[in-house]
N, CA, C and O atoms as a Tripos MOL2 file, in Angstrom:
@<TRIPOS>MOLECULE
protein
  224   223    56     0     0
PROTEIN
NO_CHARGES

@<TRIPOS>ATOM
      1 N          88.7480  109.9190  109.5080 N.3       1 UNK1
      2 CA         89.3000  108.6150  109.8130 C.3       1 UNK1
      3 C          89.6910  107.9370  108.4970 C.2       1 UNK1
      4 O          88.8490  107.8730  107.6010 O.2       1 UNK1
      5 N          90.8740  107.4430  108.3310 N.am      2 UNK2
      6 CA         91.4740  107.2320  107.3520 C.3       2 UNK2
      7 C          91.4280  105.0220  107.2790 C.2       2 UNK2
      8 O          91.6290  104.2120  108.1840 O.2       2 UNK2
      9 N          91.1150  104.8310  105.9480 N.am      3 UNK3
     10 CA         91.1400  103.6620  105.7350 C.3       3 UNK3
     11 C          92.2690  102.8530  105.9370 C.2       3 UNK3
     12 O          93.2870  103.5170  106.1330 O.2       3 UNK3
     13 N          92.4540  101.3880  105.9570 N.am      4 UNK4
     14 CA         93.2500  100.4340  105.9430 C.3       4 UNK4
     15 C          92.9770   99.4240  105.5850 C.2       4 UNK4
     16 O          91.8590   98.9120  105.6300 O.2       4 UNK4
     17 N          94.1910   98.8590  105.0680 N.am      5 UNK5
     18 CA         93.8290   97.2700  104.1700 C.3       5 UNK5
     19 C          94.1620   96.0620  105.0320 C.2       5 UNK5
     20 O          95.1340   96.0910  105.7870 O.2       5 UNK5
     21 N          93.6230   95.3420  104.9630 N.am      6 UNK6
     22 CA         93.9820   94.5800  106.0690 C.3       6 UNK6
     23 C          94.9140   93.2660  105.0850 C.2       6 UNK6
     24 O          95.2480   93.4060  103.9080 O.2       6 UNK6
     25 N          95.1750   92.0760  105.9150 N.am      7 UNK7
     26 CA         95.9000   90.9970  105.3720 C.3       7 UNK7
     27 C          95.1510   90.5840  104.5640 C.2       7 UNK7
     28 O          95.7270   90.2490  103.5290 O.2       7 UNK7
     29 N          93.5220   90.3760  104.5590 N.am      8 UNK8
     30 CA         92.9160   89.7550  103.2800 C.3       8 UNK8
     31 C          93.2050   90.1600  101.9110 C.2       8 UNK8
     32 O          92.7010   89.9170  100.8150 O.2       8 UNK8
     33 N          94.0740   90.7800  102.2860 N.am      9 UNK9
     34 CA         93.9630   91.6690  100.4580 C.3       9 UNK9
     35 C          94.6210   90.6850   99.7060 C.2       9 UNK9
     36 O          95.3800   89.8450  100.1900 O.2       9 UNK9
     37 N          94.3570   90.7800   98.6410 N.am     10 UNK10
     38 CA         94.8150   89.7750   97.8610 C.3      10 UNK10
     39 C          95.5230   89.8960   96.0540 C.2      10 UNK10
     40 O          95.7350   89.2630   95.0200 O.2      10 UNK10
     41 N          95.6700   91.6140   96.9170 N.am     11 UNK11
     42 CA         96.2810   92.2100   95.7450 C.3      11 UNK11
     43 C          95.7410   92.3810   94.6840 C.2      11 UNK11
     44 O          96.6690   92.1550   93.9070 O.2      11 UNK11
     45 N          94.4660   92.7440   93.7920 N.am     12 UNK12
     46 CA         93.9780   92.4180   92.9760 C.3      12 UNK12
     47 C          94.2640   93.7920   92.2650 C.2      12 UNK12
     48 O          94.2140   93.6810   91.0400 O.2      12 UNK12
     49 N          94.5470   95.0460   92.7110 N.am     13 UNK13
     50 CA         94.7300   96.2240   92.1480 C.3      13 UNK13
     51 C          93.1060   97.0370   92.6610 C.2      13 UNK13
     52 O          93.0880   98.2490   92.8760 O.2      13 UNK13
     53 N          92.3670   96.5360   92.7420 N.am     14 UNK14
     54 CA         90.8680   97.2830   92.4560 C.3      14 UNK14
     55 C          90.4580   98.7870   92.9310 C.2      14 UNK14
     56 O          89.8450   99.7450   92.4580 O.2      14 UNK14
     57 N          91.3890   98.3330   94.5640 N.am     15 UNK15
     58 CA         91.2740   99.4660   94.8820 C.3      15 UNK15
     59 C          92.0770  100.8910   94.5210 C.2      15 UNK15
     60 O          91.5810  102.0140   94.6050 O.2      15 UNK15
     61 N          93.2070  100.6240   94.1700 N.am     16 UNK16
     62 CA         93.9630  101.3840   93.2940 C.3      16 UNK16
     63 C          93.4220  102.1240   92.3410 C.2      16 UNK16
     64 O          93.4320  103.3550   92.3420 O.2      16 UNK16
     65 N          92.9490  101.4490   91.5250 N.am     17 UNK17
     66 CA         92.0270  102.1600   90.2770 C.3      17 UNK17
     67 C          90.8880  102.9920   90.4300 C.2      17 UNK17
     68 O          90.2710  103.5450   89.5190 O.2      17 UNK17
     69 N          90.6860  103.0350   91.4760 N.am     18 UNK18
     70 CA         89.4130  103.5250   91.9230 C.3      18 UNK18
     71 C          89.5720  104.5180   92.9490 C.2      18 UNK18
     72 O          88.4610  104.9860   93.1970 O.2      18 UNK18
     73 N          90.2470  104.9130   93.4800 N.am     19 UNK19
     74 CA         90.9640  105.5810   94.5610 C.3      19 UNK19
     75 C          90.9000  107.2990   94.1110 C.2      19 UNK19
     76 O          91.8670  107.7790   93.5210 O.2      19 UNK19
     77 N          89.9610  107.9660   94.3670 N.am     20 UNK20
     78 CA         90.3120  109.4180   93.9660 C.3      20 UNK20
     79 C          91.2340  110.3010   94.2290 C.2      20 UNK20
     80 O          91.3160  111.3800   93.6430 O.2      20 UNK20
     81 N          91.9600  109.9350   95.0830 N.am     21 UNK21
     82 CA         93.0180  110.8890   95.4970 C.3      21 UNK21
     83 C          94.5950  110.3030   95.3500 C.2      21 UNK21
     84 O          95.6110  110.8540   95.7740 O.2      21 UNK21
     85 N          94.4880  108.8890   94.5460 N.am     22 UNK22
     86 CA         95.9360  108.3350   94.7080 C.3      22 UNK22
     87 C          96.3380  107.8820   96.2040 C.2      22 UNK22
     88 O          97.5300  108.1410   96.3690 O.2      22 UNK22
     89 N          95.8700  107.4050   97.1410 N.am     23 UNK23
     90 CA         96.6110  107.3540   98.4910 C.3      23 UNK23
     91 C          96.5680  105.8010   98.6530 C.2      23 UNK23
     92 O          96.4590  105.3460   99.7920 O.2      23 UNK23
     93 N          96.6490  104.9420   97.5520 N.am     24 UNK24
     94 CA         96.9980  103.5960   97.7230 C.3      24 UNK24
     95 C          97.9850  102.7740   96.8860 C.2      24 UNK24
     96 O          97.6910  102.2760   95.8000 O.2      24 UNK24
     97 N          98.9380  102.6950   97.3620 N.am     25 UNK25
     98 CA        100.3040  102.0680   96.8290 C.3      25 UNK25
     99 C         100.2720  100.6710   96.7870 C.2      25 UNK25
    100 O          99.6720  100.1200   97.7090 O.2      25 UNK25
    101 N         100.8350   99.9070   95.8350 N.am     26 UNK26
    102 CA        101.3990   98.4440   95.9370 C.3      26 UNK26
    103 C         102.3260   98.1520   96.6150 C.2      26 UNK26
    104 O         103.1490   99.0670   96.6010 O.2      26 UNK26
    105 N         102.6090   97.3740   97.1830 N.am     27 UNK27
    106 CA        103.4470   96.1760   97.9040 C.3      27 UNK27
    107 C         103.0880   94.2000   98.1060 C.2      27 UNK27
    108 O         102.1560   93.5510   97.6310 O.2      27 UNK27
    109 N         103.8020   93.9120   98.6460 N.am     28 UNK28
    110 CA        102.7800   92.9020   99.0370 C.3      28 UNK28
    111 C         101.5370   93.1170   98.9100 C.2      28 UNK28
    112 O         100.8960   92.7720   97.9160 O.2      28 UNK28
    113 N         101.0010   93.7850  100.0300 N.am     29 UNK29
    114 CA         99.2930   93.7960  100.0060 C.3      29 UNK29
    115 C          98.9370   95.2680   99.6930 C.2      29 UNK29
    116 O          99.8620   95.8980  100.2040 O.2      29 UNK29
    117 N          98.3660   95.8570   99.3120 N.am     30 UNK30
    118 CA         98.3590   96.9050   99.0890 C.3      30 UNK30
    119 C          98.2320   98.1080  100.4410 C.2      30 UNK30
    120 O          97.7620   97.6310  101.4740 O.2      30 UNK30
    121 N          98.5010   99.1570  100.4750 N.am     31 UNK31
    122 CA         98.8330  100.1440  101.5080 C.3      31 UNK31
    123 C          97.9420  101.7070  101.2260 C.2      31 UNK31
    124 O          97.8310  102.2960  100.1510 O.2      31 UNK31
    125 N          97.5970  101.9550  102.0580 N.am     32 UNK32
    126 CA         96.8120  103.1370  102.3360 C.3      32 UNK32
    127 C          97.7100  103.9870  103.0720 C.2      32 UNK32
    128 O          98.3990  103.7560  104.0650 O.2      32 UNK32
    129 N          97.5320  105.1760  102.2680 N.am     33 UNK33
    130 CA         99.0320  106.5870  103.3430 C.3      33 UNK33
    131 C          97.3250  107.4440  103.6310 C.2      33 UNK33
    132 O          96.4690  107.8190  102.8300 O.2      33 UNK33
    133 N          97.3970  107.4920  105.0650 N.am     34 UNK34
    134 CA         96.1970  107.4690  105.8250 C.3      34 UNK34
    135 C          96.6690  109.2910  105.7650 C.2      34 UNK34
    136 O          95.7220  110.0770  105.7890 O.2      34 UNK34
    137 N          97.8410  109.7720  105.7040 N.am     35 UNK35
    138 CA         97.8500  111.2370  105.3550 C.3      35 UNK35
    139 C          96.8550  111.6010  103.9940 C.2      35 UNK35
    140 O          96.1140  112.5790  103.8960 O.2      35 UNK35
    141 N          97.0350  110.6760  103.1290 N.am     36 UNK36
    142 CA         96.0460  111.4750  101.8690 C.3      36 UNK36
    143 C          94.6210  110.3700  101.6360 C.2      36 UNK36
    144 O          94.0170  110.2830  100.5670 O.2      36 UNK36
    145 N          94.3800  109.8250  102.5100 N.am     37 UNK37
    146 CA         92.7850  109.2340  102.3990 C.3      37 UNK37
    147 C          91.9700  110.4430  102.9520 C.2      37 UNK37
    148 O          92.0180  111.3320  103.8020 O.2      37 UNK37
    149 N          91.3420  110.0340  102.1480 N.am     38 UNK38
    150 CA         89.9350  111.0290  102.5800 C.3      38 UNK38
    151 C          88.5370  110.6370  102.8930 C.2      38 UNK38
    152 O          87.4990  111.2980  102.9000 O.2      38 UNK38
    153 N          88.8690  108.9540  103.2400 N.am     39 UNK39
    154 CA         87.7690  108.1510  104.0100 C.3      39 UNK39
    155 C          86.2220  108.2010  102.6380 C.2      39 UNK39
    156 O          85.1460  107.8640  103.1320 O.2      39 UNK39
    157 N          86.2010  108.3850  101.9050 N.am     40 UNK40
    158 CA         85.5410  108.1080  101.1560 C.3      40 UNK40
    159 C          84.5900  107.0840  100.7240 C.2      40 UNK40
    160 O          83.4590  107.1240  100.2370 O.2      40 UNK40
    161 N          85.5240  106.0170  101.1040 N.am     41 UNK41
    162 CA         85.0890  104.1620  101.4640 C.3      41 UNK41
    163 C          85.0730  103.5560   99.6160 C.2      41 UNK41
    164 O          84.6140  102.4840   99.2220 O.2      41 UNK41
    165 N          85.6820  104.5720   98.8320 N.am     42 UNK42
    166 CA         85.5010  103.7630   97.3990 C.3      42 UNK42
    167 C          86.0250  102.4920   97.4290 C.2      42 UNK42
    168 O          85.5520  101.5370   96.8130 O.2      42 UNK42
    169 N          87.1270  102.4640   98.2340 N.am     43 UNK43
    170 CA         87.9340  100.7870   97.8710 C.3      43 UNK43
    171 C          87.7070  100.0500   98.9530 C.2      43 UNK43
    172 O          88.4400   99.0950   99.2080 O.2      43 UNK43
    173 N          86.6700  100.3860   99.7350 N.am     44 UNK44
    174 CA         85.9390   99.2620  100.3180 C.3      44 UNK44
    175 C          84.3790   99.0340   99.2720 C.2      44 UNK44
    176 O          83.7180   98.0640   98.9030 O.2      44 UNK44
    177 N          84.3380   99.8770   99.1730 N.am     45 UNK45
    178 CA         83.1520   99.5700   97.5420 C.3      45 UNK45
    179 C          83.3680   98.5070   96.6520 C.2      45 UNK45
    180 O          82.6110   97.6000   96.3070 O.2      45 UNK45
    181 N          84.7940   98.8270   96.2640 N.am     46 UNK46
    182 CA         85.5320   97.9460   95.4050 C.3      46 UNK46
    183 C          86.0000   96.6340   95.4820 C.2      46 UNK46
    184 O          85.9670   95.7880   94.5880 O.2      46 UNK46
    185 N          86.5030   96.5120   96.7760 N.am     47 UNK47
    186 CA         87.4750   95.2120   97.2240 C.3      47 UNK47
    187 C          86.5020   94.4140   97.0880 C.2      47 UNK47
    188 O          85.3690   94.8460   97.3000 O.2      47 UNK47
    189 N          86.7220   92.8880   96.6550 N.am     48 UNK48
    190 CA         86.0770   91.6730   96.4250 C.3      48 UNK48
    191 C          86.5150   90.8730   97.7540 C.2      48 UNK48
    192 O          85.9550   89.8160   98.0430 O.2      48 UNK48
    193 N          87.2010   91.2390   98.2880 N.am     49 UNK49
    194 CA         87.1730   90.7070   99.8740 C.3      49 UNK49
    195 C          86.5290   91.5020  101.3240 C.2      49 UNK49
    196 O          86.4650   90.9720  102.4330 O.2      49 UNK49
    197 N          86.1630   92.6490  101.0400 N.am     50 UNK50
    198 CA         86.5170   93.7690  101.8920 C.3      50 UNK50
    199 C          87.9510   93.8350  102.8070 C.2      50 UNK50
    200 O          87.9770   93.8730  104.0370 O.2      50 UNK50
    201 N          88.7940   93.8390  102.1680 N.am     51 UNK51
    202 CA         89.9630   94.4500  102.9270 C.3      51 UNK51
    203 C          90.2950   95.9940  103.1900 C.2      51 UNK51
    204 O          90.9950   96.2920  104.1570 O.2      51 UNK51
    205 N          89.9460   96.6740  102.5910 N.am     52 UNK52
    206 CA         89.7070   98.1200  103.3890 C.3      52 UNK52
    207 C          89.1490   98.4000  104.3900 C.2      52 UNK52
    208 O          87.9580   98.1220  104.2470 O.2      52 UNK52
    209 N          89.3790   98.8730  105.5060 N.am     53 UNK53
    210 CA         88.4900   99.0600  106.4810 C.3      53 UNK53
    211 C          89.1220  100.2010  106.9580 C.2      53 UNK53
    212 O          90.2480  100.6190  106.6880 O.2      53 UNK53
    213 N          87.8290  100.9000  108.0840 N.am     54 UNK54
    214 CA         87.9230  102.1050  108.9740 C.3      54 UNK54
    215 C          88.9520  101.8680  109.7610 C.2      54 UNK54
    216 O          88.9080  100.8970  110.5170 O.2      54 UNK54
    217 N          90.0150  102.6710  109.7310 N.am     55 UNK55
    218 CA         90.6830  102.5970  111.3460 C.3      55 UNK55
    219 C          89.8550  103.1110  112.0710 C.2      55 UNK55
    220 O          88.9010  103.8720  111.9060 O.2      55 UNK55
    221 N          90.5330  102.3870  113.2740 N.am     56 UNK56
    222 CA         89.5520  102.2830  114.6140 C.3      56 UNK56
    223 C          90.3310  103.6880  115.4750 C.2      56 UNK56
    224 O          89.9280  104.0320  116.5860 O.2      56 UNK56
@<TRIPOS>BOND
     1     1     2 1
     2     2     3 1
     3     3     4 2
     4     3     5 am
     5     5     6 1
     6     6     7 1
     7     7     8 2
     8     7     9 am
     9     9    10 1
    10    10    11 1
    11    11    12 2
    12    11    13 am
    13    13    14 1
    14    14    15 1
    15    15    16 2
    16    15    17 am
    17    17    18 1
    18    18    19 1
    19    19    20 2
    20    19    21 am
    21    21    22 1
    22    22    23 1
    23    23    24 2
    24    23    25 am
    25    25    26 1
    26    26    27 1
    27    27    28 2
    28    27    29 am
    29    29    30 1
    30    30    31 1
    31    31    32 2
    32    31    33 am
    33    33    34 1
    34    34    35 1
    35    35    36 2
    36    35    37 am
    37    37    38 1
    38    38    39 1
    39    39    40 2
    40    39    41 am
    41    41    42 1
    42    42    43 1
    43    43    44 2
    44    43    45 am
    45    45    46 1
    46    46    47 1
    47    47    48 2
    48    47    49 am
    49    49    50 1
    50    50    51 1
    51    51    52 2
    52    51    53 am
    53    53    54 1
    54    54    55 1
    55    55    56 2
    56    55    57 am
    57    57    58 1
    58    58    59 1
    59    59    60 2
    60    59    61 am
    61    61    62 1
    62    62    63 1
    63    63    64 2
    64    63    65 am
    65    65    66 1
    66    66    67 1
    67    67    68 2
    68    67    69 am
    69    69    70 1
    70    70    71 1
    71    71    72 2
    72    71    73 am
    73    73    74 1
    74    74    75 1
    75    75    76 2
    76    75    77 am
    77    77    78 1
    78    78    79 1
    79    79    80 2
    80    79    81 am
    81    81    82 1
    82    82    83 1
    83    83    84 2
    84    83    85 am
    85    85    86 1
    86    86    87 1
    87    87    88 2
    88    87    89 am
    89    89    90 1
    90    90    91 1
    91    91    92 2
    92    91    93 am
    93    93    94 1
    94    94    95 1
    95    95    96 2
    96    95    97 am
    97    97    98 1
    98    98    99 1
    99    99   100 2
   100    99   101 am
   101   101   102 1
   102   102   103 1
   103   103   104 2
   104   103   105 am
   105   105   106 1
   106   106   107 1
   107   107   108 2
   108   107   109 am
   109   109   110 1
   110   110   111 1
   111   111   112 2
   112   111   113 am
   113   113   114 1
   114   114   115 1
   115   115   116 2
   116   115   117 am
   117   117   118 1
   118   118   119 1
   119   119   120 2
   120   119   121 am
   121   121   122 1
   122   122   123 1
   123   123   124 2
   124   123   125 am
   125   125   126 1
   126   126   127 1
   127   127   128 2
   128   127   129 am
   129   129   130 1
   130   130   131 1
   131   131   132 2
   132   131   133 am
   133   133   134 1
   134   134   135 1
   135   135   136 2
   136   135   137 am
   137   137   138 1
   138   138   139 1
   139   139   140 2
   140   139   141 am
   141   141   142 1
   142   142   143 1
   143   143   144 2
   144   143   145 am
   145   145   146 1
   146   146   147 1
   147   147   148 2
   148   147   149 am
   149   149   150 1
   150   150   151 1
   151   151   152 2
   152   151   153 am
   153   153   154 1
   154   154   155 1
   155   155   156 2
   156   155   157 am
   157   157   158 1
   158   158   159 1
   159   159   160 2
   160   159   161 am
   161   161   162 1
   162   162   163 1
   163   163   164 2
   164   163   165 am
   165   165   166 1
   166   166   167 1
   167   167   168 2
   168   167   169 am
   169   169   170 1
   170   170   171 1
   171   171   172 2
   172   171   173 am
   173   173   174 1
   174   174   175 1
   175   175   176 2
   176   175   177 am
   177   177   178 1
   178   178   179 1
   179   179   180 2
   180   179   181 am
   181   181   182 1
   182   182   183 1
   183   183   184 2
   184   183   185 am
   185   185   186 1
   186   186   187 1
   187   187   188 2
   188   187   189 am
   189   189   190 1
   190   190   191 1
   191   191   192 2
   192   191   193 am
   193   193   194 1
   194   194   195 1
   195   195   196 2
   196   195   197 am
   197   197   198 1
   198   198   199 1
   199   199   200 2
   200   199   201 am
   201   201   202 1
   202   202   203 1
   203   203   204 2
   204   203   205 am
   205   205   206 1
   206   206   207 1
   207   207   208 2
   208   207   209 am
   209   209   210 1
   210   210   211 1
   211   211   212 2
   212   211   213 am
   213   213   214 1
   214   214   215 1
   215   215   216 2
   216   215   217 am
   217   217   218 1
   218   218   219 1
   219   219   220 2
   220   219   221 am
   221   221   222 1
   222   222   223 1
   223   223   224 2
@<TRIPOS>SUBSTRUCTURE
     1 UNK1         2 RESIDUE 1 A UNK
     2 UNK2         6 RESIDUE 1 A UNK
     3 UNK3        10 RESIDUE 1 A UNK
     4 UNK4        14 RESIDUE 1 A UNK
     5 UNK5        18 RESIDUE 1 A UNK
     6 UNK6        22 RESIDUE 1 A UNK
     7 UNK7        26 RESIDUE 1 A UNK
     8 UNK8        30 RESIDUE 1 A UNK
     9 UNK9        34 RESIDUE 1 A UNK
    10 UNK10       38 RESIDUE 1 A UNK
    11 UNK11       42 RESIDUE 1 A UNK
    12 UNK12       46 RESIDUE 1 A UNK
    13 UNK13       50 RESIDUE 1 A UNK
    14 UNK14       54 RESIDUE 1 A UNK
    15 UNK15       58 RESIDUE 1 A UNK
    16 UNK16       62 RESIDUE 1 A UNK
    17 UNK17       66 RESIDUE 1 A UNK
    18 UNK18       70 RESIDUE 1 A UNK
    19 UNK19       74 RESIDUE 1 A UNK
    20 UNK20       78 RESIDUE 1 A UNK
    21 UNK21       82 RESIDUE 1 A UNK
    22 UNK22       86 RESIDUE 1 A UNK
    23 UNK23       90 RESIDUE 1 A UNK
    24 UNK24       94 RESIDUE 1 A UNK
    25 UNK25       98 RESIDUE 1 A UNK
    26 UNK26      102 RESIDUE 1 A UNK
    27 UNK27      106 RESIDUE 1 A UNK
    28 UNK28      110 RESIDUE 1 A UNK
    29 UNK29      114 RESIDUE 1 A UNK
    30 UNK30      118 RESIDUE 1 A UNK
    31 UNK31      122 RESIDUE 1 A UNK
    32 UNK32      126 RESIDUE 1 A UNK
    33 UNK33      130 RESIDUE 1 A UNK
    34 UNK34      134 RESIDUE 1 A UNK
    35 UNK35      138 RESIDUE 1 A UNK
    36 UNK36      142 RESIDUE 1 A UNK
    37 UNK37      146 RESIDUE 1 A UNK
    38 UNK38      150 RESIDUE 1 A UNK
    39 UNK39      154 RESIDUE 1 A UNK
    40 UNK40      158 RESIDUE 1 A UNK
    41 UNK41      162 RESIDUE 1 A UNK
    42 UNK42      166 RESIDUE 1 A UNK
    43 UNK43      170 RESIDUE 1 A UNK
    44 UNK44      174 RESIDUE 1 A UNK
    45 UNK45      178 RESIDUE 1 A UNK
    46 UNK46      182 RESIDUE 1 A UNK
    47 UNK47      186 RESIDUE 1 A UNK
    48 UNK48      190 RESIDUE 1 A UNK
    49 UNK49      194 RESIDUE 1 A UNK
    50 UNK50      198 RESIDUE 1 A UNK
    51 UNK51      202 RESIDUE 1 A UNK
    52 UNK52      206 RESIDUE 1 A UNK
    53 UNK53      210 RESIDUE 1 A UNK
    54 UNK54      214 RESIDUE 1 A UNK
    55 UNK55      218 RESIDUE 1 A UNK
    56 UNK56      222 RESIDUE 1 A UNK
C-alpha cells in the first residue's frame, strides 16, 4: 500500500530528502508516484504535519 500526501502539506521538502527510493516529486504540494513507494512510512516519520498517509 502505497503512501499519499494529503492537502496539509505545506511543502517543506522533508519528505523528499528522506525518501529512499525517490518516489516524491514537487509541485504545489508535494506528490507520491504510488508505482515506486514502497510504503516504508519514512516521510510520514518526517512530515511536521503528518501529511503522508496510507492509502486506504
Amino acid at each position: 500500500m502505497a503512501y499519499r500526501i494529503s492537502d496539509e502539506c505545506i511543502a517543506c521538502g522533508a519528505c523528499q530528502q528522506e525518501c529512499p527510493v525517490e518516489a516524491i516529486s514537487e509541485g504545489d504540494i508535494f506528490v507520491i508516484d504510488p508505482e515506486l513507494c514502497i510504503d516504508c512510512g519514512t516521510c510520514a516519520d518526517v512530515c511536521p504535519v503528518g501529511a503522508p498517509t496510507p492509502e486506504e
